[in-house]
Biopython code that builds the backbone (N, CA, C, O; Angstrom):
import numpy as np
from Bio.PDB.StructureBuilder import StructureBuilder

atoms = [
    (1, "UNK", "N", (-16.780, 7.869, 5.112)),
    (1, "UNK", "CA", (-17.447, 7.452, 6.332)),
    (1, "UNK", "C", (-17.551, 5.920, 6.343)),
    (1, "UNK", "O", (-17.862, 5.370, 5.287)),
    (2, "UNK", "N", (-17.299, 5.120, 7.531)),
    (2, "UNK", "CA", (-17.299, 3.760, 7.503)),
    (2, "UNK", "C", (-18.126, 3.605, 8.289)),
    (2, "UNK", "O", (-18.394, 4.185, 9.341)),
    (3, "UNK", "N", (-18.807, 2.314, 7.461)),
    (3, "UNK", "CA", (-20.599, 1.769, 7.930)),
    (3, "UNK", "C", (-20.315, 0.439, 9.404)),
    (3, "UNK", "O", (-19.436, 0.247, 10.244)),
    (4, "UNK", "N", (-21.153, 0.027, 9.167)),
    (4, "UNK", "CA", (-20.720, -1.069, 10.496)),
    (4, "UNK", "C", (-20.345, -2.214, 10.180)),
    (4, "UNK", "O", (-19.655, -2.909, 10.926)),
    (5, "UNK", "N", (-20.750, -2.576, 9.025)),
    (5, "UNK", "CA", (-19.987, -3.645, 8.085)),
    (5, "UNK", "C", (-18.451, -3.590, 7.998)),
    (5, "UNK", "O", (-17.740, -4.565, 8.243)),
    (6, "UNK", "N", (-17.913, -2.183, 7.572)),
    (6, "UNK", "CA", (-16.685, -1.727, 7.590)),
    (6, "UNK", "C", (-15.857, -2.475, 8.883)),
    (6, "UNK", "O", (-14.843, -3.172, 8.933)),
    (7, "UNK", "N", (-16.932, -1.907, 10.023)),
    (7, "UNK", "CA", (-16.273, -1.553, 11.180)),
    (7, "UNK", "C", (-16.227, -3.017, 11.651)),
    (7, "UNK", "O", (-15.201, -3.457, 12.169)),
    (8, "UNK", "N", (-17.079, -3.611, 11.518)),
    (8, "UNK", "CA", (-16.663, -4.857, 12.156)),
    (8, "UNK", "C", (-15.300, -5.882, 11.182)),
    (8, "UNK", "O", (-14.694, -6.893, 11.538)),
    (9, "UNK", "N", (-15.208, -5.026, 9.799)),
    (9, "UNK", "CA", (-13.986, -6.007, 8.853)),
    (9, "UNK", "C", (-13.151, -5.334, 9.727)),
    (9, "UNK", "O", (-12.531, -6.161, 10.396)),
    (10, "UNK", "N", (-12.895, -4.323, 9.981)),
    (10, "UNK", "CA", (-12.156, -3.561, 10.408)),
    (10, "UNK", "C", (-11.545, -4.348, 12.219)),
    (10, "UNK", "O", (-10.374, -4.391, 12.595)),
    (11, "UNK", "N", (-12.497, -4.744, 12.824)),
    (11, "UNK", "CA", (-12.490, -5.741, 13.952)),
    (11, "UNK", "C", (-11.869, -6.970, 13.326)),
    (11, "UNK", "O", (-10.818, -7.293, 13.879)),
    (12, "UNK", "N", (-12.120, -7.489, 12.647)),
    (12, "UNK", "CA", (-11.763, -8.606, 11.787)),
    (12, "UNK", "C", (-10.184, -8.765, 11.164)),
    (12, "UNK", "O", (-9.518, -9.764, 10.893)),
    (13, "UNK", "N", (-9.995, -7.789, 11.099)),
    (13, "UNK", "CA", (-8.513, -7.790, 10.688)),
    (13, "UNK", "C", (-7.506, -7.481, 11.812)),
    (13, "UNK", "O", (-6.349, -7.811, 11.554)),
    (14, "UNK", "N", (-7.687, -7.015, 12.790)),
    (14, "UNK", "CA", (-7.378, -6.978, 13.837)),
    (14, "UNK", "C", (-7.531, -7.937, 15.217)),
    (14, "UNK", "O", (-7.335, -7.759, 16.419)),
    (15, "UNK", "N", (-8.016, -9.110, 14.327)),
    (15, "UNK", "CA", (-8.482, -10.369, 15.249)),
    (15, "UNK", "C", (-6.979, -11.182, 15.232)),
    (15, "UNK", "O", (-6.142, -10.788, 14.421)),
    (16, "UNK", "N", (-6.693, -12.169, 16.016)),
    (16, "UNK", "CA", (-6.003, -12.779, 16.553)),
    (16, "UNK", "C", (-6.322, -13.959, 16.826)),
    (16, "UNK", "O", (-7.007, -13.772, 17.831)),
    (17, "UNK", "N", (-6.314, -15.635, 16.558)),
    (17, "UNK", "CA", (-5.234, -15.245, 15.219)),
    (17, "UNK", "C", (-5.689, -15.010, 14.030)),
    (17, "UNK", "O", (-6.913, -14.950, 13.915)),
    (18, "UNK", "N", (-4.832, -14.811, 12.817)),
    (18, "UNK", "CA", (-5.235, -14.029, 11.477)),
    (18, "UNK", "C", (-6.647, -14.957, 10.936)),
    (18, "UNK", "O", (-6.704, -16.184, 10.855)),
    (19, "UNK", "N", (-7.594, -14.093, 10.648)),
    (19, "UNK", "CA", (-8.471, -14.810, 9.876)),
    (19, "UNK", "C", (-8.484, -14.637, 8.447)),
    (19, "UNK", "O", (-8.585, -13.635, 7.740)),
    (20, "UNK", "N", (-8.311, -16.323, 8.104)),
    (20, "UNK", "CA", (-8.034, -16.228, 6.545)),
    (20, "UNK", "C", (-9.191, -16.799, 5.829)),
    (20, "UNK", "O", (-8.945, -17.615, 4.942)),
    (21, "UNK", "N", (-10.803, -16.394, 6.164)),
    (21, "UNK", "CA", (-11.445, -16.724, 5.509)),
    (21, "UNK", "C", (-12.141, -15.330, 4.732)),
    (21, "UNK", "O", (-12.811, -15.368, 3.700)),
    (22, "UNK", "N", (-11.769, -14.035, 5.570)),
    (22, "UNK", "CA", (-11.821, -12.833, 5.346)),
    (22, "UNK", "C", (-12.345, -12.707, 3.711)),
    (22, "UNK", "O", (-11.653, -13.327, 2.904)),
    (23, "UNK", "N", (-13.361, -12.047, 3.246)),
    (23, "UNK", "CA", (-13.782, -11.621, 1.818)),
    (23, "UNK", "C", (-13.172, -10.637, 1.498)),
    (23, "UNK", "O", (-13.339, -9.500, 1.937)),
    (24, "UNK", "N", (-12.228, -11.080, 0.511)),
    (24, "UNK", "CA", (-11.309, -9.411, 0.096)),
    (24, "UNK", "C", (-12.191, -8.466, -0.104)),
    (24, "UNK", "O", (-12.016, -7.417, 0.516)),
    (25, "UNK", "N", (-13.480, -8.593, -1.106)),
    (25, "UNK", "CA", (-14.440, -7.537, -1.503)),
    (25, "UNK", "C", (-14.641, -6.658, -0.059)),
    (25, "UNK", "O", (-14.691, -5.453, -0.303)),
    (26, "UNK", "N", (-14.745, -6.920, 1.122)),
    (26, "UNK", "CA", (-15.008, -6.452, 2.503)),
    (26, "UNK", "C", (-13.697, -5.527, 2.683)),
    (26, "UNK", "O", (-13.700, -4.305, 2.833)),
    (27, "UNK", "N", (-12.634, -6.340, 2.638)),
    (27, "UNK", "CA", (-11.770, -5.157, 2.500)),
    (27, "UNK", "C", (-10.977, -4.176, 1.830)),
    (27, "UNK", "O", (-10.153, -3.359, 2.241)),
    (28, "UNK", "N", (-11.592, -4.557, 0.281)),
    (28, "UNK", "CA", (-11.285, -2.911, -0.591)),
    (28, "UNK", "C", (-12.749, -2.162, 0.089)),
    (28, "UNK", "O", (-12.466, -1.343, 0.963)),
    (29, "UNK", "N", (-13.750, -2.265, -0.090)),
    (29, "UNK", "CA", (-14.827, -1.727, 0.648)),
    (29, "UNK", "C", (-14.159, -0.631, 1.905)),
    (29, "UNK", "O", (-14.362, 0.582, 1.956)),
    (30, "UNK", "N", (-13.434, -1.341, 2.739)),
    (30, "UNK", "CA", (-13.015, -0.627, 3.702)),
    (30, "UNK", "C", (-12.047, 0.228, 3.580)),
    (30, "UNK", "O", (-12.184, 1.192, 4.332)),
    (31, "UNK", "N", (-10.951, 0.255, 2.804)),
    (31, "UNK", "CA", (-9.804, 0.876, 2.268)),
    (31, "UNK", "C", (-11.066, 2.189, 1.366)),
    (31, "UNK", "O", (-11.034, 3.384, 1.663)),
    (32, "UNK", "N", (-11.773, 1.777, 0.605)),
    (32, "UNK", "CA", (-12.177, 2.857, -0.363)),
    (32, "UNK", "C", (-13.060, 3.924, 1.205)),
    (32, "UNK", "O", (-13.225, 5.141, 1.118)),
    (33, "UNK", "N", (-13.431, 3.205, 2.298)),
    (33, "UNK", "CA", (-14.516, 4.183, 3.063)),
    (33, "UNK", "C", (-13.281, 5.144, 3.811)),
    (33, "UNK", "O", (-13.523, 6.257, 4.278)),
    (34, "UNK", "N", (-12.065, 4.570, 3.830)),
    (34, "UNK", "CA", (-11.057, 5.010, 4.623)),
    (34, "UNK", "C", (-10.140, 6.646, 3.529)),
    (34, "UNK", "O", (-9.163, 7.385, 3.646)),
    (35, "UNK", "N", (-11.197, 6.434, 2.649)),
    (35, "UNK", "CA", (-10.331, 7.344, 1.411)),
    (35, "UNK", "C", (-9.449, 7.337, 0.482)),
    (35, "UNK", "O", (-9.120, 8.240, -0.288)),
    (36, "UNK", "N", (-8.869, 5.689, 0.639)),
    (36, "UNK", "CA", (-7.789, 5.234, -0.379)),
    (36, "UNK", "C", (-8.390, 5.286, -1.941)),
    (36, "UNK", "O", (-9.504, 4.849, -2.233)),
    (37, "UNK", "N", (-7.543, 5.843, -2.813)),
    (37, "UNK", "CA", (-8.039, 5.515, -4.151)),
    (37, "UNK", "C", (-7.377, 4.513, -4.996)),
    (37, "UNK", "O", (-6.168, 4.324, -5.131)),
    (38, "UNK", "N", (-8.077, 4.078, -5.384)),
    (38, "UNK", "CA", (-8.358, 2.228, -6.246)),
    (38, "UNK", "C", (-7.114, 2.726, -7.828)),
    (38, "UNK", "O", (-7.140, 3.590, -8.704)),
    (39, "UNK", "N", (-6.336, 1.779, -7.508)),
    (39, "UNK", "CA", (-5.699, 2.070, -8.999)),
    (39, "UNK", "C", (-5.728, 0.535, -9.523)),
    (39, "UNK", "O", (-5.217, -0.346, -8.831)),
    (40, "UNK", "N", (-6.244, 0.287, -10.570)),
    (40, "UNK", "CA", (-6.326, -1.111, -10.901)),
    (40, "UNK", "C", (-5.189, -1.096, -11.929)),
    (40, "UNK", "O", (-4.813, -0.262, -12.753)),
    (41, "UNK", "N", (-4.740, -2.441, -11.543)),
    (41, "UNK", "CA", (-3.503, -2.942, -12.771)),
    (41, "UNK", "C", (-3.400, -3.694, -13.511)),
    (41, "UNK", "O", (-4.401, -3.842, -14.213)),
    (42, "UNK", "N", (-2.637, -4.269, -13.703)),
    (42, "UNK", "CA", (-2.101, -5.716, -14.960)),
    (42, "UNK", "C", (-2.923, -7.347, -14.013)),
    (42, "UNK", "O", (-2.451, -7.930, -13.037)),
    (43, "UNK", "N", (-4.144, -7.653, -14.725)),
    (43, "UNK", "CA", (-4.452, -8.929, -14.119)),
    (43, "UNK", "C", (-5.311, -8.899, -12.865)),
    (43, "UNK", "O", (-6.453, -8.480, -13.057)),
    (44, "UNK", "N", (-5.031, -9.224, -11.727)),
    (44, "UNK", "CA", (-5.619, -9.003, -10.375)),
    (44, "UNK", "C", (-5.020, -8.117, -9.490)),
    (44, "UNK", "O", (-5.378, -8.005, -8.318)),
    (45, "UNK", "N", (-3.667, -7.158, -10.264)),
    (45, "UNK", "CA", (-3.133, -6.246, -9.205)),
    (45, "UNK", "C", (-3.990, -5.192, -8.994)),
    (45, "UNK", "O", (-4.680, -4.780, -9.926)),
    (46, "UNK", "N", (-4.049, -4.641, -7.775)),
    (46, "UNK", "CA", (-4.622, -3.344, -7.642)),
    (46, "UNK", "C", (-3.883, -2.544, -6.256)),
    (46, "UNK", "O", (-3.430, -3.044, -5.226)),
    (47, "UNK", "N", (-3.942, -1.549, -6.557)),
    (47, "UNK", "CA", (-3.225, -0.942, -5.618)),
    (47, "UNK", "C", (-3.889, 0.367, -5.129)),
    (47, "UNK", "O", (-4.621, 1.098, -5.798)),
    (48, "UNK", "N", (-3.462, 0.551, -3.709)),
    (48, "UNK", "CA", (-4.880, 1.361, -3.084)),
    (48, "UNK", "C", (-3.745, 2.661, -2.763)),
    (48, "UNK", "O", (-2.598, 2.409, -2.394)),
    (49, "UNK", "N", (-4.246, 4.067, -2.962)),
    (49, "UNK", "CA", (-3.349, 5.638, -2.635)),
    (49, "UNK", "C", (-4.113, 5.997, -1.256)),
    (49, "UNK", "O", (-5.248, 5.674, -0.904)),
    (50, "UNK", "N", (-3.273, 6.658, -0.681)),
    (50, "UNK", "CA", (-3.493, 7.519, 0.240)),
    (50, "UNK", "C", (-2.477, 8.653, 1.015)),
    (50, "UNK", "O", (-1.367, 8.281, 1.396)),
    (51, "UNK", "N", (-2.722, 9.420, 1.127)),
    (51, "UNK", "CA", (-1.843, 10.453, 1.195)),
    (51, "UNK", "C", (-0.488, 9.914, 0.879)),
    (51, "UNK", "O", (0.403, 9.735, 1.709)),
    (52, "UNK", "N", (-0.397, 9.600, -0.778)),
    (52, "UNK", "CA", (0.580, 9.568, -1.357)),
    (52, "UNK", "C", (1.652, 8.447, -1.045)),
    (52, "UNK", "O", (2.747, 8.248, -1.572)),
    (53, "UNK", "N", (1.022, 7.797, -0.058)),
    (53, "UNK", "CA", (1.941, 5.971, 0.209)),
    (53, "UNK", "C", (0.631, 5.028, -0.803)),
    (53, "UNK", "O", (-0.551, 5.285, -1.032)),
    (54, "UNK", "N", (1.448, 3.985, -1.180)),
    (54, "UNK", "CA", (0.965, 3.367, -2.008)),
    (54, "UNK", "C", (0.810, 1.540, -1.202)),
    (54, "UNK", "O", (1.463, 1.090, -0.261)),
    (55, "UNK", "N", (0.052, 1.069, -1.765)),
    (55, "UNK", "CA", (0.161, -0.291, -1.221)),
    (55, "UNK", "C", (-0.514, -1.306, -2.585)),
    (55, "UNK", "O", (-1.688, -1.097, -2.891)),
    (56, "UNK", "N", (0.230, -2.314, -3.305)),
    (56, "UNK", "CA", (-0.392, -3.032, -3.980)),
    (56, "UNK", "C", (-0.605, -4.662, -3.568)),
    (56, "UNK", "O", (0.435, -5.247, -3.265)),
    (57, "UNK", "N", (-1.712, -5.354, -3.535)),
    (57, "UNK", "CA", (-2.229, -6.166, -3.479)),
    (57, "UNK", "C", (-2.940, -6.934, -4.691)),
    (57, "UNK", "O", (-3.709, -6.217, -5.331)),
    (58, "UNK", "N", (-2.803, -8.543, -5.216)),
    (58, "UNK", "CA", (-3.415, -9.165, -5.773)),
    (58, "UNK", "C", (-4.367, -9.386, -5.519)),
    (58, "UNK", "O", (-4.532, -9.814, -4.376)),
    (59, "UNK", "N", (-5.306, -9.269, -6.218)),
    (59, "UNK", "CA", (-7.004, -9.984, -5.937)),
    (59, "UNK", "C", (-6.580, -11.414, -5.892)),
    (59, "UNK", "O", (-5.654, -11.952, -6.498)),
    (60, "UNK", "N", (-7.657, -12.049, -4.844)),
    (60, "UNK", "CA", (-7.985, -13.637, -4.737)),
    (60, "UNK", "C", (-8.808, -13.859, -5.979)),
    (60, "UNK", "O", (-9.680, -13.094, -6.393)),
    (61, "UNK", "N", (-8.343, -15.256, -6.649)),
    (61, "UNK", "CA", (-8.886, -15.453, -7.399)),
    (61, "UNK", "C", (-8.303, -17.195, -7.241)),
    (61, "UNK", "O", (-7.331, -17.343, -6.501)),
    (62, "UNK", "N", (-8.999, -18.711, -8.051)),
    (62, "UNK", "CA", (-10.818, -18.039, -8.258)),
    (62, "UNK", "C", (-11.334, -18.096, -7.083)),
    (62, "UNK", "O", (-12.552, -18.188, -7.236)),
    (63, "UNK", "N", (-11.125, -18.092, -6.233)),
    (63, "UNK", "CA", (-12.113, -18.148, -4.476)),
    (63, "UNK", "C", (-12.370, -16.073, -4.452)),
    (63, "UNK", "O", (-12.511, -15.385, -5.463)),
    (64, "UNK", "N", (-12.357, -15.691, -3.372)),
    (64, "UNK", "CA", (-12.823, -14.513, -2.868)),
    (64, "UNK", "C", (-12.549, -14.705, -1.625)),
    (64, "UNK", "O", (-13.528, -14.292, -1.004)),
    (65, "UNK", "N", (-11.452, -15.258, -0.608)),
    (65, "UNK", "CA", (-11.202, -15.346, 0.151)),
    (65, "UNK", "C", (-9.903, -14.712, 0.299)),
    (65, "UNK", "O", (-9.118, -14.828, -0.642)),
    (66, "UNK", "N", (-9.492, -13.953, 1.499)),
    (66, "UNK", "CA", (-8.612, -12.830, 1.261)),
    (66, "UNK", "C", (-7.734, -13.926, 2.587)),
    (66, "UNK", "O", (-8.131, -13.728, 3.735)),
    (67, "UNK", "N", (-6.671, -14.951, 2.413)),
    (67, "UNK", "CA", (-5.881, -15.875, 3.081)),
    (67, "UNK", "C", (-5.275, -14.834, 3.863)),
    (67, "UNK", "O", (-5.402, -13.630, 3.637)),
    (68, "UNK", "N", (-4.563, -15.390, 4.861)),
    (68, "UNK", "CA", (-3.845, -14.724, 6.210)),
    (68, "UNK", "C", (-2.806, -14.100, 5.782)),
    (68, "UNK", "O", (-2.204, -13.566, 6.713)),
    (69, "UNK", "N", (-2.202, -13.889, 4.491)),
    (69, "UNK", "CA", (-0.729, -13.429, 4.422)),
    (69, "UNK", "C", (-1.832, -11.961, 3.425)),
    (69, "UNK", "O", (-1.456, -10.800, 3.267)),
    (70, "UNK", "N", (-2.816, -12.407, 3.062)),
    (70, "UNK", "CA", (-3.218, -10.729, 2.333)),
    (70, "UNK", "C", (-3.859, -10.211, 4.093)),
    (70, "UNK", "O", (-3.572, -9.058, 4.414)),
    (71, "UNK", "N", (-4.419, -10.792, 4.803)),
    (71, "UNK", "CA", (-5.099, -10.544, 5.940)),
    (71, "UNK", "C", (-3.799, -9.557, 7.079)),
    (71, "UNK", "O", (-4.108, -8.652, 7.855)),
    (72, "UNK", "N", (-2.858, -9.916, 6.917)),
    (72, "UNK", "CA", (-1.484, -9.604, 7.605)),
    (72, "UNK", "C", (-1.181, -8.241, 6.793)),
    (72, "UNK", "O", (-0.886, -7.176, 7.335)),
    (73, "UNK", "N", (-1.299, -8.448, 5.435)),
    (73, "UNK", "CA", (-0.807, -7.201, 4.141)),
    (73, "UNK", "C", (-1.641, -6.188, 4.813)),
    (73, "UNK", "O", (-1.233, -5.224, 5.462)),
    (74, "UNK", "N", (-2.946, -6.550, 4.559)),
    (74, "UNK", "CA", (-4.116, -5.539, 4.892)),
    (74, "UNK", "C", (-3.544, -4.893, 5.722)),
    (74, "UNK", "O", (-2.832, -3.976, 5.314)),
    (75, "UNK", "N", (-3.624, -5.078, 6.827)),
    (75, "UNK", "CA", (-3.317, -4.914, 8.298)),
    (75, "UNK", "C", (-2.171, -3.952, 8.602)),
    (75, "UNK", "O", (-2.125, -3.069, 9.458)),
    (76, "UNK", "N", (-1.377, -4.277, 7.821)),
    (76, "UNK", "CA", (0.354, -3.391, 7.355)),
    (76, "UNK", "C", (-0.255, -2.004, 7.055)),
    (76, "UNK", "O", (0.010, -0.953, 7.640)),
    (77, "UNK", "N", (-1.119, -2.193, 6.039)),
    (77, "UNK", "CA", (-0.985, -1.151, 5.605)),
    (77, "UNK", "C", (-1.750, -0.030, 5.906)),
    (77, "UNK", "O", (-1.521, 1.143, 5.613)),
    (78, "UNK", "N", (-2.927, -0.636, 6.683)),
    (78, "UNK", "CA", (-3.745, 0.455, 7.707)),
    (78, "UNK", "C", (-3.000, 0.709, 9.036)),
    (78, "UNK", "O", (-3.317, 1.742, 9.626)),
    (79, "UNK", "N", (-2.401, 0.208, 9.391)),
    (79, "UNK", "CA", (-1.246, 0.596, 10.172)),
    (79, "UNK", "C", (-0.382, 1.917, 9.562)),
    (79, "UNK", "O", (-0.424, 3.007, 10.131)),
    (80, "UNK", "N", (0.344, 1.702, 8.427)),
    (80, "UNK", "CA", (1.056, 2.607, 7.858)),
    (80, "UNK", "C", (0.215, 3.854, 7.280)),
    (80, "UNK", "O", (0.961, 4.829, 7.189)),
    (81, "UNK", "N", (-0.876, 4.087, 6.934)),
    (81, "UNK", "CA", (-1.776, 4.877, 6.880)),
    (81, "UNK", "C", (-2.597, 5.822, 8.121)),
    (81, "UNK", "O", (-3.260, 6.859, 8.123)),
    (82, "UNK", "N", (-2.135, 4.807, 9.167)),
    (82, "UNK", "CA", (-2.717, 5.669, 10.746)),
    (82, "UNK", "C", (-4.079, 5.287, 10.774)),
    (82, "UNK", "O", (-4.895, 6.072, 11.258)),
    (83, "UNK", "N", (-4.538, 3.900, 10.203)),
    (83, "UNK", "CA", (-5.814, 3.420, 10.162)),
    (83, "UNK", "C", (-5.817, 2.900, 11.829)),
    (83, "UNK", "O", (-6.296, 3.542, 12.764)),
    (84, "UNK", "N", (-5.512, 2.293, 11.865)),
    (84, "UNK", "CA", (-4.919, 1.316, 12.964)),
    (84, "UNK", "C", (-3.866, 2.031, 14.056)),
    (84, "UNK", "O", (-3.112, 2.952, 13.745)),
    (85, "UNK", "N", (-3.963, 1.384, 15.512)),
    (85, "UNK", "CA", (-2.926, 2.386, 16.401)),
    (85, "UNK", "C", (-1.419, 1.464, 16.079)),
    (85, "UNK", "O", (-0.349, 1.846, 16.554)),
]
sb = StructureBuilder()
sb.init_structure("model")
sb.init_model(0)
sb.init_chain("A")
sb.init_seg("    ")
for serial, (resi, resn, name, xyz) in enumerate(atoms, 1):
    if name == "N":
        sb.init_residue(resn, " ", resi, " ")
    sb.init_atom(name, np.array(xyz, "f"), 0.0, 1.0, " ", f" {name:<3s}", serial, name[0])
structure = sb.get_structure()
């Protein structure tokens, strides 16, 4: 179930143009309310499941700012999941 926090990252990533000040923590938050499961990897990789498509992403580091090209990634991949129309 996604809270309103969710829902407005969820607005947020779908903003125009890309916002790259976005808090990644906001959007694994949203991926985990969406049902994806968290596979953590080597370093800052992590990669999120959902009905069996996969998507991996680096954590921001050292900031916590999720830049326009992970903001674009995001976006891909709730798309490809049927998050997004």
């Amino acid at each position: 179930m996604v809270n309103s926090r969710q829902r407005r990252t969820l607005q947020a990533l779908q903003a125009e143009p890309v916002n790259g000040t976005l808090e990644w923590e906001r959007i694994e938050s949203l991926f985990i309310a969406l049902g994806c499961r968290v596979i953590e990897g080597p370093g800052s990789a992590v990669t999120f499941e959902k009905d069996g498509r996969r998507a991996t992403f680096h954590r921001p580091h050292p900031g916590c700012e999720a830049l326009r090209y992970r903001v674009r990634a995001a976006r891909e991949w709730l798309e490809r999941i049927g998050a997004l129309p």
